[in-house]
N, C-alpha and C positions, 0 to 999 in steps of 0.2 A: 939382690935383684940382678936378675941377667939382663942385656940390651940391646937393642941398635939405634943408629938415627942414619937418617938421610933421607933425602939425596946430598951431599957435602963434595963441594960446594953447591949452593942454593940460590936462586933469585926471586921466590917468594914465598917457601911454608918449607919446613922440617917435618918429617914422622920422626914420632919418638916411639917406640915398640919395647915392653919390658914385661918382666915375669914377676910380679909382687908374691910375697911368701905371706903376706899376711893384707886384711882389711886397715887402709891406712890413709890419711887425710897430709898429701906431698906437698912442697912448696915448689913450683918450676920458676927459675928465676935465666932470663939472659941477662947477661953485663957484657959491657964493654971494655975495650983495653984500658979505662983507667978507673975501673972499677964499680961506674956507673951501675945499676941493676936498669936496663932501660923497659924490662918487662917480668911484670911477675904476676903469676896466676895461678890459687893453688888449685889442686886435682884431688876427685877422691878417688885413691885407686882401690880394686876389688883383687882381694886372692885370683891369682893365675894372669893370665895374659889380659895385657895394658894397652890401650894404641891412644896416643895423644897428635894433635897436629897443633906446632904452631904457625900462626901468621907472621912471615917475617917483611911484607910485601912496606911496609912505612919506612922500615928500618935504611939506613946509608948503606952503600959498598962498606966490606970491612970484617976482620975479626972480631968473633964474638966467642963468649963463653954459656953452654948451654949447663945450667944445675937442676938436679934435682933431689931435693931436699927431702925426710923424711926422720923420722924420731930418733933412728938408729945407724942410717943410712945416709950415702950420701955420693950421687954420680955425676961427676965432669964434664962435658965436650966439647971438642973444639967446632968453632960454623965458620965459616968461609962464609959469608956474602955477596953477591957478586952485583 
């Protein structure tokens, strides 16, 4: 999978934009610095280009960890909160 996100930092939604190679049912998870998952929601993604938004407008100031999850795969990010 290739990717972006942003805007980083953020004060209320993330795009997630990606290149899925195959038909595939993702897990997106945020956690927080002690590991908490404080959102998770899976996606089904379709061969070729991806656009997911999340809502991060509930969420604290603060570092987060943006994942996403997938059979084979597997992508990290860092979010600033603000």
């Amino acid at each position: 999978m290739t990717q972006s996100v942003g805007p980083v930092p953020t004060r209320d939604f993330v795009n997630l934009t990606f290149l899925a190679e195959k038909d595939e049912m993702l897990d997106l998870q945020v956690i927080d610095l002690q590991g908490s998952v404080v959102i998770r929601k899976p996606f089904d993604a379709k061969i070729g280009s991806n656009d997911l938004e999340v809502n991060l407008t509930e969420m604290e100031s603060g570092i987060y960890y943006l994942r996403l999850r997938g059979a084979t795969s597997q992508l990290d990010y860092k979010l600033v909160k603000m």
